[in-house]
N, C-alpha and C positions, 0 to 999 in steps of 0.2 A: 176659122177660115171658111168653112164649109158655109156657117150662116152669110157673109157674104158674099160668097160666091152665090147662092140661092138669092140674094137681093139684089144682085149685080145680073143676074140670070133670066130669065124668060118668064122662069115660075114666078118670081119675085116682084114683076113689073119690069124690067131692066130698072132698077134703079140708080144715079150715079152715085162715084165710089163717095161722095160729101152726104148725101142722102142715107146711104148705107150704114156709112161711120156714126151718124148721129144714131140711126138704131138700135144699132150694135152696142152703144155708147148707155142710153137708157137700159134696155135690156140687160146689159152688164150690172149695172145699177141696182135692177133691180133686182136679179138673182144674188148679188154680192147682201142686199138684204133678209134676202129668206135664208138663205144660208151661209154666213160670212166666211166658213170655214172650205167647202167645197161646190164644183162647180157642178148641180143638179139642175139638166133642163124642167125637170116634172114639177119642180118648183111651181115651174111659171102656170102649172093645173090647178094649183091649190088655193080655191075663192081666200080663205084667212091671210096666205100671204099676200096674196095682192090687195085685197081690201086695207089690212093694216100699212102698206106701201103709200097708198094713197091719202090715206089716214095724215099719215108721215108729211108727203108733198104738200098737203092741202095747210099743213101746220104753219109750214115753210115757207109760205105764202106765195105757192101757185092755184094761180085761180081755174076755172073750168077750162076755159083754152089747152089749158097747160096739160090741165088731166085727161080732156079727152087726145089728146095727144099721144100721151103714153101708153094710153089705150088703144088708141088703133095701133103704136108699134108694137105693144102686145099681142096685138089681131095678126101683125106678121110674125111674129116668132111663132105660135100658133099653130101659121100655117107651112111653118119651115117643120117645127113639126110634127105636124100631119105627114108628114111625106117622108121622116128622116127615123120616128118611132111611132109607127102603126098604133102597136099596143094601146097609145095612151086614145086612143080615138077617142071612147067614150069620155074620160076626162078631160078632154079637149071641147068636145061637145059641150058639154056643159058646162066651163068656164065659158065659153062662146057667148053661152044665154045671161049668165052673169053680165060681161062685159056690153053685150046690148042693154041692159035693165039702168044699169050705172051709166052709161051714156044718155041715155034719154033722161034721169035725173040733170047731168049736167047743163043738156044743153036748153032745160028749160032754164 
């Protein structure tokens, strides 16, 4: 509830509650992949699990649209947070640079 209240919120862009849903909706996704068993945001810091996610989707025949897609809503969970667990700053940082390197892949 929190992550959409922060996407639906000011920080978030005000996003609407259909924009929000489909975030929420990947993000679930993709954390239910790194970890099927519990629900760990720091997941989403860790380059091996998202890289292998992608790995996953690209199988499944989404194409780069698709991916950089789930990338940027990765960029907003990111920065939900940045704001909701400080600590993970650093590791936030640097998945960041990951997911810039891998979009530039994409969208050439």
């Amino acid at each position: 509830m929190r992550f959409k209240e922060h996407l639906t919120g000011i920080d978030g862009n005000r996003r609407s509650p259909t924009s929000a849903e489909a975030i929420i909706t990947d993000i679930s996704k993709l954390l239910h992949h790194s970890g099927k068993d519990e629900l760990n945001w720091t997941h989403l810091t860790e380059r091996k699990n998202i890289s292998t996610y992608l790995e996953m989707i690209k199988k499944m025949g989404v194409g780069p649209d698709g991916q950089l897609t789930k990338l940027e809503r990765l960029c907003d969970a990111l920065t939900y947070l940045r704001y909701y667990q400080p600590s993970l700053k650093s590791k936030i940082e640097e998945m960041e640079v990951h997911i810039q390197r891998w979009k530039q892949v994409l969208r050439k």
